[in-house]
N, C-alpha and C positions, 0 to 999 in steps of 0.2 A: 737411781735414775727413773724419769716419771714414764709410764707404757704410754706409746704414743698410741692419740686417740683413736678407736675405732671408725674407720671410710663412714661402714653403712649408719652406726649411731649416728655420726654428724649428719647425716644427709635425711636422717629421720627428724632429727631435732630442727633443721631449715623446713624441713616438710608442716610440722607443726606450729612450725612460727608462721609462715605463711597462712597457713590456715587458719589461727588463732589470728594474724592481723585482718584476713578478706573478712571474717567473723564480725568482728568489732566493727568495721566497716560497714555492715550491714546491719548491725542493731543499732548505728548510732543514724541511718535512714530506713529503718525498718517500717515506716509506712508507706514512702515512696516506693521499696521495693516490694512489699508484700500487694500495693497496688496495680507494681509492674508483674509480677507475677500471674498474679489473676488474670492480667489482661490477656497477655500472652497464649496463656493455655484454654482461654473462653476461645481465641481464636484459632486454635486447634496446632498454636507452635510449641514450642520447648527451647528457642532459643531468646534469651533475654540480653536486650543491647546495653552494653558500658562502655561510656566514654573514657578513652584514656586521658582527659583533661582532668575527668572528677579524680583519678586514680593520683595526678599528678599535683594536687589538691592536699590529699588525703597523707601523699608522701613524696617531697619533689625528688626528682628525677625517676621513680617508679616505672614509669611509661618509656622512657629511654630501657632500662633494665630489660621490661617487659617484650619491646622489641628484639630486642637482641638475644634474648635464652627465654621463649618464650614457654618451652616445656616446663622447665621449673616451676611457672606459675599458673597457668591455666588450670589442671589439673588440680591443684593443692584448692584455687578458688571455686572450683566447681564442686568440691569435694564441701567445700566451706558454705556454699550455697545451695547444697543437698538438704547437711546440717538445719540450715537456716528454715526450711521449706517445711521439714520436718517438724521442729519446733511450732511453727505459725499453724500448722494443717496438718496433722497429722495421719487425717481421713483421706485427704486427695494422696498423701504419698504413697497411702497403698494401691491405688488406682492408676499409678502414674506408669505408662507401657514405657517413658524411655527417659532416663537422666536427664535432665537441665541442663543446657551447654549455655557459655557466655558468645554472645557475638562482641567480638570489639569493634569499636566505629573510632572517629577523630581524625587528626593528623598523622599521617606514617611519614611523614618528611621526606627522606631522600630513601626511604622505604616503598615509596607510591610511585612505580616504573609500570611499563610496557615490558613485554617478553625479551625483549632486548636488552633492558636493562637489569637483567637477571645474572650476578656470575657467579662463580665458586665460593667469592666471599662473602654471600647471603645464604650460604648454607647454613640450616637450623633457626633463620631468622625469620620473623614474621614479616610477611611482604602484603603489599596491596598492589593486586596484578590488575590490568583494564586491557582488553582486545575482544576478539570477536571469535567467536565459539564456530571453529571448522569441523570438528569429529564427535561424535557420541558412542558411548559403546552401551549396551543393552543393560540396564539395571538387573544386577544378580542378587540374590540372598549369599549373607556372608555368614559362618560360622563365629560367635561368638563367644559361647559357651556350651559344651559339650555332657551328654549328660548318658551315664551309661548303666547295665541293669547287669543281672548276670545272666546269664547265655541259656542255660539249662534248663532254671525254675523263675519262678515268679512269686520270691519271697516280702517284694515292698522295695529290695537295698537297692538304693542309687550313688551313685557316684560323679563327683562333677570336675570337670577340669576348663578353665580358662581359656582363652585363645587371644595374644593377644601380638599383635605385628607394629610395624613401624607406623601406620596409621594411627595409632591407637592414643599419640600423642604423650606419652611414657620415655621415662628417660635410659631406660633397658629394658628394651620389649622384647616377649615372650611367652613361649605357647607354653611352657610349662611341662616341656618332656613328648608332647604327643600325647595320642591317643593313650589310654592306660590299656592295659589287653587283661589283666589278672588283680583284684583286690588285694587285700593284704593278708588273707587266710590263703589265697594261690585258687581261688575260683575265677574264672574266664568271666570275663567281661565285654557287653556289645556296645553299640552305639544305639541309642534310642533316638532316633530323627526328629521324631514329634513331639519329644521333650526339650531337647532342645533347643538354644536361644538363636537366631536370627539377628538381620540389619541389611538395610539396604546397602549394597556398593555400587559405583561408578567411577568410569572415567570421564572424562574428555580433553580434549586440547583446545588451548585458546589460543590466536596466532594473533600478532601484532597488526593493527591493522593498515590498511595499505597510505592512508594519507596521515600516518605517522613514521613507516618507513622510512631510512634516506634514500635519498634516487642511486637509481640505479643497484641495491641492494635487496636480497630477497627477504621478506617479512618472517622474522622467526616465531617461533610458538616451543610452550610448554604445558607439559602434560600435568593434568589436574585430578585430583582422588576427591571422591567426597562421599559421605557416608550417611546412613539415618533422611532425615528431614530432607536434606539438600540432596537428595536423589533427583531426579528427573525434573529437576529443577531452572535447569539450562537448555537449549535446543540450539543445533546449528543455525547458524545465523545472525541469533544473538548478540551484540556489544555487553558485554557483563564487565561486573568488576567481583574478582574473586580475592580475597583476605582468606590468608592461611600460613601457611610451616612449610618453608622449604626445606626439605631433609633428603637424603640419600638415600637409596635404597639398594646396599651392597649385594652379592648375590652369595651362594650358600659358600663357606669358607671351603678352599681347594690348594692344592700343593703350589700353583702359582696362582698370581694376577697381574692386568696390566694395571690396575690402579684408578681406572676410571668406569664409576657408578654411576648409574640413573637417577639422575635426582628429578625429584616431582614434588608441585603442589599439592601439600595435605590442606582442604580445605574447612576450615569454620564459618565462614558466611558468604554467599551469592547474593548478588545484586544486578539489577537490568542498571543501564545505563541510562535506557529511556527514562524510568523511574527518578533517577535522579536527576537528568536534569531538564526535566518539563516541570513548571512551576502548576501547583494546586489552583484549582480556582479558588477565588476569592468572591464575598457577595457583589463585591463592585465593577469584576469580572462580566458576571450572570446580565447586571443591569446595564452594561453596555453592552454584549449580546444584544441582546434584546433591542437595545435603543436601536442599535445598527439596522436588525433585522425587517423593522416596520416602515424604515426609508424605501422608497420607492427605487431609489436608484442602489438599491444593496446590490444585486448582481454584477452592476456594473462598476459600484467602486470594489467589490473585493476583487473581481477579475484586473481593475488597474493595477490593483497592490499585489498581484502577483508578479514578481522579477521585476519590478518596478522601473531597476535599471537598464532594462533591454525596451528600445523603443519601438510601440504599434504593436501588430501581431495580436489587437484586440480579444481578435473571433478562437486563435488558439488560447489566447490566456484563461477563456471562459471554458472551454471546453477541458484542460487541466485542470482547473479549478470544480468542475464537477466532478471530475476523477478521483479526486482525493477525497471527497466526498463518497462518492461511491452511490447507490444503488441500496435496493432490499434483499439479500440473498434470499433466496427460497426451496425448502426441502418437501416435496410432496410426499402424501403415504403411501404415493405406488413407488417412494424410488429416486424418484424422477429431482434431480439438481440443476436449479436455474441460478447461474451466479449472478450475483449484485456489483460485482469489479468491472469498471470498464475499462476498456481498452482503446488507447488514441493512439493512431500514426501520424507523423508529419515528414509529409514530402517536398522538398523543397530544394533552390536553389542553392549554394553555396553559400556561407558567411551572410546566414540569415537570422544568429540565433537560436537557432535549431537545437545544438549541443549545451547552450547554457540555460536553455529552457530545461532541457533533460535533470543539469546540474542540480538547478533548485528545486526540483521535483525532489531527487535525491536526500538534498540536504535537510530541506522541509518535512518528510513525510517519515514519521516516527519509525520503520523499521520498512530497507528500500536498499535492493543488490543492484549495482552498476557493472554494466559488460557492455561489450562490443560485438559485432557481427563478426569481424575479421578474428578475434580473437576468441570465439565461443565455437564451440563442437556442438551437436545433437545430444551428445550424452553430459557434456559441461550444462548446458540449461538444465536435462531432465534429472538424471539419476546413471551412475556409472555404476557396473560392479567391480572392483578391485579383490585380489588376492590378496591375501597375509601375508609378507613374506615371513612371519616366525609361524603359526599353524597351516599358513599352508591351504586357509579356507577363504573362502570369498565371502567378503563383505558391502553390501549396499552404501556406497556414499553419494547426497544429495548432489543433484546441481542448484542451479544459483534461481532457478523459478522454485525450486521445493525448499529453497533460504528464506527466499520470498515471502514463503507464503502467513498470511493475512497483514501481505506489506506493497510494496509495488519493490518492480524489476524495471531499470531504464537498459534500455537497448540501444546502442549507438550505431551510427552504421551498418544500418540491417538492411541496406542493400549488398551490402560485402559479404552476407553469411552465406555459404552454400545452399543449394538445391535441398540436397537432403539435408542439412541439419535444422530449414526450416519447415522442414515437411513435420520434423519430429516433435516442434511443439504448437502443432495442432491440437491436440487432443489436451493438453497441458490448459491452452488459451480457450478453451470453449467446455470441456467436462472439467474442467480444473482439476486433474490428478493427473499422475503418471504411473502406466501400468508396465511395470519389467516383466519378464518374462524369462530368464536365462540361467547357467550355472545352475539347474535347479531347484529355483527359486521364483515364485509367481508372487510378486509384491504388490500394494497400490499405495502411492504416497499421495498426497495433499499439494498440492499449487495451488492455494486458495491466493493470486494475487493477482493486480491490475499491470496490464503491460503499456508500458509507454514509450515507443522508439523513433528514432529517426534516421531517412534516408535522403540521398537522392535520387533524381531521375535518371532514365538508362541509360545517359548520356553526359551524366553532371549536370546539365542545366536543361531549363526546359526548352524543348524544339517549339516554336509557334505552329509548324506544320503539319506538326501530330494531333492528335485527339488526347485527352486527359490520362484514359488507361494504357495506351500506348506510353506514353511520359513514364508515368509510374511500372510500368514493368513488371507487375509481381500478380502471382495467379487469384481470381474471384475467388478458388477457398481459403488463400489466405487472407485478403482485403473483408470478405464479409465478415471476418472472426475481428475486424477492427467496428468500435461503434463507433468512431471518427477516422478521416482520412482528410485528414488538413494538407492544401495544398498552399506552402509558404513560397510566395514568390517576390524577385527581389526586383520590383517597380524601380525605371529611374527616371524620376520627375525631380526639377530642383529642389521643389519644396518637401517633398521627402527626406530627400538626403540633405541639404540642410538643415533640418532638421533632428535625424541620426546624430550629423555633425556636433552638431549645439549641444545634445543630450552626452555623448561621451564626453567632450571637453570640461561640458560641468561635472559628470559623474567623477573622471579624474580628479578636479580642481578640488573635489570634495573629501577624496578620500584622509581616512587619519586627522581625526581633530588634532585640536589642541592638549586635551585629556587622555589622547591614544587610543580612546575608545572605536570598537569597529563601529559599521552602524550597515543594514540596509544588504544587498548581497554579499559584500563582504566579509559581513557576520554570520552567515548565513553557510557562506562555504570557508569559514576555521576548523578546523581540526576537532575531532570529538574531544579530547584530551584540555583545547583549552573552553571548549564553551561548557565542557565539566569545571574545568575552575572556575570559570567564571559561575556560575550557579553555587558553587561553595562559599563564592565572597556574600551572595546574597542569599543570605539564611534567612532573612528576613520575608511574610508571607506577605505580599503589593500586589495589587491589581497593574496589570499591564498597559504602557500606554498606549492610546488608542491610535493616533494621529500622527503621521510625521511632521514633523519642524517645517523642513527644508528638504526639496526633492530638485533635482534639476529641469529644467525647464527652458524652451527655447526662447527666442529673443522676440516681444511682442507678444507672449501667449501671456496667463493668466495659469499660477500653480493651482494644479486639480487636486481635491483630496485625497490621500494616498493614506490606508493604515500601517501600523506596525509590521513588523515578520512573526514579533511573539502576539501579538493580537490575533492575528491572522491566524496562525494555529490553534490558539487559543477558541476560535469562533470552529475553525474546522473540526475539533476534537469536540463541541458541547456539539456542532450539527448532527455529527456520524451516529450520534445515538438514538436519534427518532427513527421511527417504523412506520411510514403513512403507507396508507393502499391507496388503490386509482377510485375514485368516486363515481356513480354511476354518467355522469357528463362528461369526466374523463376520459372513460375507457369510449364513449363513442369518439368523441376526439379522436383519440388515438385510431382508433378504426378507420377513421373518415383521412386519418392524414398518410396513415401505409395505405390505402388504393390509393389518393392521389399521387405518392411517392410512385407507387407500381405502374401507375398508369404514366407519371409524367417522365419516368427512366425506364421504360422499357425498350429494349433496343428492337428495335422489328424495321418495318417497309420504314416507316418516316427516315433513320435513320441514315438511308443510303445514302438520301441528296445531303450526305453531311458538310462536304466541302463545297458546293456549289456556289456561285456568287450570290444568287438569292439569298440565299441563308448561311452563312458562313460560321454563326456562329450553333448553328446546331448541328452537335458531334457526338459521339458516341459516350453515354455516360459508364458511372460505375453500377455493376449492378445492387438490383435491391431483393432480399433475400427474405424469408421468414425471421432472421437474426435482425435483418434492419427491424421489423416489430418489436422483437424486445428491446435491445438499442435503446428505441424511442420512450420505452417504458423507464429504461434505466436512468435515461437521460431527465426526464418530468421526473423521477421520484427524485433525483440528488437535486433537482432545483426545488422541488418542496422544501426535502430537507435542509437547502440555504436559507429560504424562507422560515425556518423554525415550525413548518405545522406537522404537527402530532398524527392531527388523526386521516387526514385526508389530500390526494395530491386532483390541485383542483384543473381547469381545464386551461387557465393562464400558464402553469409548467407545462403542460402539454405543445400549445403553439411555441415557447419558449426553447422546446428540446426540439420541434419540428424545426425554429427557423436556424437556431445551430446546426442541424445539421444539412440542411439545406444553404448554409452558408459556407459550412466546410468542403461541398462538392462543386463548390464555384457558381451555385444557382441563382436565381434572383428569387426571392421572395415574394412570393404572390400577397397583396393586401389588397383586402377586400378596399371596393372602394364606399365610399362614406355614405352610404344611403343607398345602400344596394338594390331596397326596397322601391327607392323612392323615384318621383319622377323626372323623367330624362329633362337634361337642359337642350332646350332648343325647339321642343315639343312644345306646338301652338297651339297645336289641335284638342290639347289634354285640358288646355283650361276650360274650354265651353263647359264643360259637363261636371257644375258645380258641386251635383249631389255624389260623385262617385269618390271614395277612401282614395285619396292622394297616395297611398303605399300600398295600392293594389297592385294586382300581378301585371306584366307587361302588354299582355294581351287586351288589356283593357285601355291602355295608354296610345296604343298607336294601333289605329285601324283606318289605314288609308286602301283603296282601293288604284290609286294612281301614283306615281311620284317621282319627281324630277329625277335624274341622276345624280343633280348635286344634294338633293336630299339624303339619296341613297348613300353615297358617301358619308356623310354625317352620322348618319343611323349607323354607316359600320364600328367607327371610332368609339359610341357609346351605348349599343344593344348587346355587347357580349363584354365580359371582360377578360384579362389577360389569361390567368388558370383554366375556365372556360374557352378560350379561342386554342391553348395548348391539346384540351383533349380534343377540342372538335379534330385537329387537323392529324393528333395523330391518329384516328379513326375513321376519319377519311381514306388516309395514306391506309388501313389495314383492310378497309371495303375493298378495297380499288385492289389490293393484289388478293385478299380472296376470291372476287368477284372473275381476277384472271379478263379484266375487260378495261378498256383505254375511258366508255363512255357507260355512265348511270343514269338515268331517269332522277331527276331533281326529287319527286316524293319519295323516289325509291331510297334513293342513297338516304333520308331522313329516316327513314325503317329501320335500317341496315345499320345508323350508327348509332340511334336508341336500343338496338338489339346489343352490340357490342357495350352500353355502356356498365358499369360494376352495380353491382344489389346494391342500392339506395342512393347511387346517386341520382341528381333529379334529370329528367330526358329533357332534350332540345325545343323550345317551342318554335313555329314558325318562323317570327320577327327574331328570336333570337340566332337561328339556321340560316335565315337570310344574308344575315349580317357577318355570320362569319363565310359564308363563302363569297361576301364582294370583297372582305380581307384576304381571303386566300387566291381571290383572283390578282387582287391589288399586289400580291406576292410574289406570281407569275406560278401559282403551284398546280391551280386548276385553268379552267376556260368556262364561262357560262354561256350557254345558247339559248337565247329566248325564244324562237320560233319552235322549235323541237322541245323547249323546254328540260336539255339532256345536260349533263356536268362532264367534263372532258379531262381527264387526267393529263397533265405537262408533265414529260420524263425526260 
């Protein structure tokens, strides 16, 4: 009778087969892999990628096996591409601080789930897991090989022993007895710390993410191991896709059990989802970039081609669209951190769009946490501490702005959040960190992200009876921390809303070709899950198309041009990378347009007569802060960099970021008018005198000593203009209650509001002083008396 065969011989004799086959395997593309090789460890990794096609290739159904008992083979090929490394290089192998691991890529078929799709009967099998990374646990040093001395003297003898767990990817893993305490003569033996071998370990968990969920079900998540390389390779926040060994991890053997083990991800390769599926550029790419960029009207078509489907909303589409853009961060050498992220609010009416502006913000912008007001705490945005309930210690978990961060955070409903929970990201939106303080623990996290939310007014919709910050509701320290404050209002003029009309009907009519293909918002908010397959079907490297086909369009208009969603991104992600500074005509710009901002919002005397019939539409603005300055900086740099320039943000983005945002506070736009210089129409008296420069100053132009009243009338309409007649009269209105007196002397009060006016703006001349106060009489604001020559304040 034959002795039946030895367990462990056979399982030594499959170990060698394997080996001997990944072997042959590799010396029969031994220079494709010895060029992968190279490449790999030039770039300072040690994991080299195998397609389970080539494997499937080489031996069909191989990559089926492989899935399913994936220990048996990993190891045996790793062991085999040791071999191989050694052979070709024998100098780097002694150099090499860590083993060669195989990453596998390819299809995992009905292997490639969400956390949900994880159950008992994928245990020990290779999975491809994709969710979003909620926890991290602190990378540790793990024990891997033990090396120990004798206790007493310091004869040279070491001793070493193994350590080897169920990570270790072994198909009976084992530490090999423990520590040893006595050699083999019966001498005591230590542990030598500094001899011994090391690796990094971690955890984390990645939870299924929410617009893969079913309704009304909560998003499960599983726990993920990953070792060496793939340490700290993940952060909360994260969308990844982790490949690895589901395996059990029983607990130390006991008189009973109930039978159910922790099983976890052992991983061999981490990937960003972003990563895979944003397409590369292409040169073809680069040169429509560019072609885009030198159109005159760039700004204005990429802000049409943002949400394309939501109709108007111009002035906010533009000011999103420099958001995601962003800004120049800047870090000074005393300290000092000026962010580059900007931050927009929109406050508005009801069923304005509002929410699905937020959407695509979301969907668009390569890593972007979505919450609500109503549904978000102070410590859910910042940072919560949590207890263990197994040690028993407190751990620091992010909120959804430190998920954020170097992404955007949409906020819904943030007039719904409480008092204090937005008091608490204050400091979050403006130092962009968050500092803890509690359980004994003094932290500061990182919130390097742009905030973008929406509300409404105190009331749901806006009262006409109120003034603007009244409507909005919410305190100047929070408002200044926005560099926009869009005010969306829901106009109803026919041609509006038929127009609305027209644009949905078609947007519907449109959806779902013939091919099933999404196209335009719809595509835009699927599922990360399918616009990852979709990026699998196209392996192929294509420049993206520029231009839409067909957009909807109302009845009698003419279709505007509208780009891509992947172009769009595609031009956002090559902008983000320039670094322009303000140029010296810039930064006077900018100078020149925060006083006028300060001077033309500031709330003082003018203000009062805000409801009055005279003037009804002058009310109480938002204020303007030190932040409004930078704001404006923020704002001219991300329009440079739509503009593609490198080196300098010129004086054009400056008025550009002045008149957004003067259009987002419901302003009108002061422009100059066309010949500022130049001389007045109506002026007879200016032709006689041939020889004098036609765009000399005013005082040269009109020098009547007499003049009708209806002259004088004339002269008011075109001696001053409209920016100029706003500050005369709010400095009038501030003489008048410093002064504490009803009447001024006509030269006096000229004194008095050349004294009040800002360092470099230019003072009043006569003709020009004149003119604005038969305006302000024409207004019913003042009274002028010509025999006393005094100016008479109307209250």
């Amino acid at each position: 009778m034959a002795a039946a065969p030895d367990p462990s011989m056979r399982q030594r004799e499959e170990w060698e087969a394997k080996v001997r086959f990944f072997s042959e395997y590799l010396q029969n593309n031994r220079e494709e892999w010895e060029k992968k090789i190279d490449s790999e460890l030039a770039n300072g990794g040690f994991r080299l990628p195998l397609d389970l096609a080539e494997l499937r290739k080489a031996e069909p159904g191989l990559d089926n096996k492989i899935l399913q008992d994936p220990v048996k083979y990993l190891v045996a090929y790793e062991e085999a591409l040791l071999n191989f490394f050694g052979e070709t290089n024998q100098k780097a192998l002694k150099s090499l601080k860590q083993p060669l691991k195989l990453d596998l890529k390819g299809s995992f078929g009905r292997n490639h789930v969400t956390p949900r799709g994880i159950t008992a009967s994928n245990v020990g099998q290779l999975m491809c897991v994709e969710g979003i990374v909620t926890k991290c646990s602190v990378s540790a040093p793990k024990l891997l090989q033990s090396m120990h001395v004798h206790k007493d003297r310091d004869d040279g003898y070491v001793e070493s022993r193994d350590h080897r767990d169920a990570t270790s990817l072994v198909a009976n893993p084992r530490s090999g007895g423990g520590f040893p305490t006595q050699d083999s003569e019966g001498n005591e033996l230590q542990m030598d710390v500094s001899l011994s071998v090391y690796k990094d370990s971690q955890t984390f968990t990645i939870q299924e993410a929410p617009d893969n969920s079913p309704p009304g079900q909560i998003p499960r998540n599983v726990q993920v191991i990953c070792d060496g390389d793939l340490a700290d390779k993940a952060r909360p926040g994260d969308r990844v896709q982790v490949i690895g060994v589901y395996r059990s991890f029983p607990p130390p053997m006991a008189e009973f059990t109930t039978g159910v083990f922790p099983a976890k991800l052992v991983a061999t390769s981490i990937s960003r989802i972003k990563d895979l599926i944003e397409p590369d550029f292409v040169s073809q790419d680069v040169t429509n970039i560019r072609k885009i960029s030198q159109r005159e009207d760039t700004f204005k078509l990429l802000a049409r081609s943002f949400a394309p489907a939501i109709c108007g909303h111009g002035k906010v589409k533009e000011g999103l669209l420099l958001q995601m853009i962003g800004g120049t961060e800047k870090n000074l050498s005393n300290g000092t951190h000026l962010r580059g992220d900007i931050n927009v609010l929109m406050v508005g009416d009801p069923s304005c769009g509002k929410s699905q502006m937020l959407r695509f913000v979301m969907n668009t912008a390569p890593l972007a946490i979505s919450t609500t007001g109503r549904g978000s705490s102070g410590v859910g945005l910042t940072a919560a501490m949590i207890r263990d309930t197994g040690t028993r210690e407190f751990n620091l978990e992010a909120g959804a702005m430190v998920l954020a961060d170097r992404g955007v955070i949409c906020i819904d409903e943030f007039d719904k959040m409480g008092q204090n929970d937005r008091v608490s990201i204050h400091e979050a939106m403006e130092q962009q960190c968050v500092t803890i303080a509690k359980a004994g623990m003094h932290v500061t996290l990182n919130a390097r992200c742009s905030v973008v939310a929406a509300a409404n007014p105190i009331y749901g919709n806006f009262d006409p009876s109120l003034d603007l910050a009244k409507n909005i509701g919410l305190p100047d320290s929070l408002l200044s921390r926005f560099d926009l404050v869009y005010v969306v209002r829901d106009t109803t003029t026919e041609e509006i809303d038929r127009r609305i009309a027209t644009q949905v009907l078609r947007q519907c009519s449109m959806r779902g070709g013939t091919d099933g293909r999404m196209r335009g918002v719809e595509e835009i908010h699927s599922s990360i899950l399918e616009r990852r397959s979709a990026a699998d079907k196209e392996n192929t490297q294509q420049a993206a198309k520029v231009f839409e086909d067909t957009m909807p369009v109302a009845e009698g208009e003419d279709a505007e041009q509208v780009v891509t969603v992947d172009f769009l991104q595609k031009y956002i992600r090559f902008a983000k990378r320039y670094k322009p500074i303000l140029s010296p005509e810039a930064q006077a710009a900018v100078a020149d347009k925060y006083v006028d901002m300060r001077m033309r919002f500031q709330s003082g005397f003018a203000d009062l007569s805000a409801g009055q019939e005279g003037n009804p539409d002058r009310k109480p603005r938002l204020a303007v802060t030190t932040r409004t300055l930078e704001a404006l900086i923020r704002l001219a740099t991300a329009h440079a960099k739509l503009k593609l320039r490198k080196d300098h943000v010129l004086e054009e983005d400056v008025l550009e970021a002045y008149r957004l945002m003067l259009a987002a506070r419901e302003e009108e736009v002061p422009v100059p008018p066309p010949g500022a210089d130049a001389p007045i129409e109506g002026d007879e008296d200016g032709g006689d005198d041939g020889d004098e420069d036609p765009r000399g100053p005013r005082g040269r132009k009109r020098q009547r000593e007499e003049a009708t009243e209806a002259e004088g009338e004339a002269a008011s309409s075109t001696a001053i203009v409209a920016g100029r007649f706003d500050t005369l009269r709010l400095l009038v209105a501030r003489c008048f209650s410093k002064k504490k007196s009803n009447s001024i002397g006509r030269s006096e009060l000229l004194e008095m509001v050349n004294a009040e006016l800002a360092p470099g703006e230019p003072q009043f001349v006569q003709e020009e002083y004149d003119a604005g106060l038969l305006r302000l009489e024409e207004e019913n604001k003042i009274m002028l008396e010509e025999a006393s020559n005094e100016v008479f304040h109307v209250s």
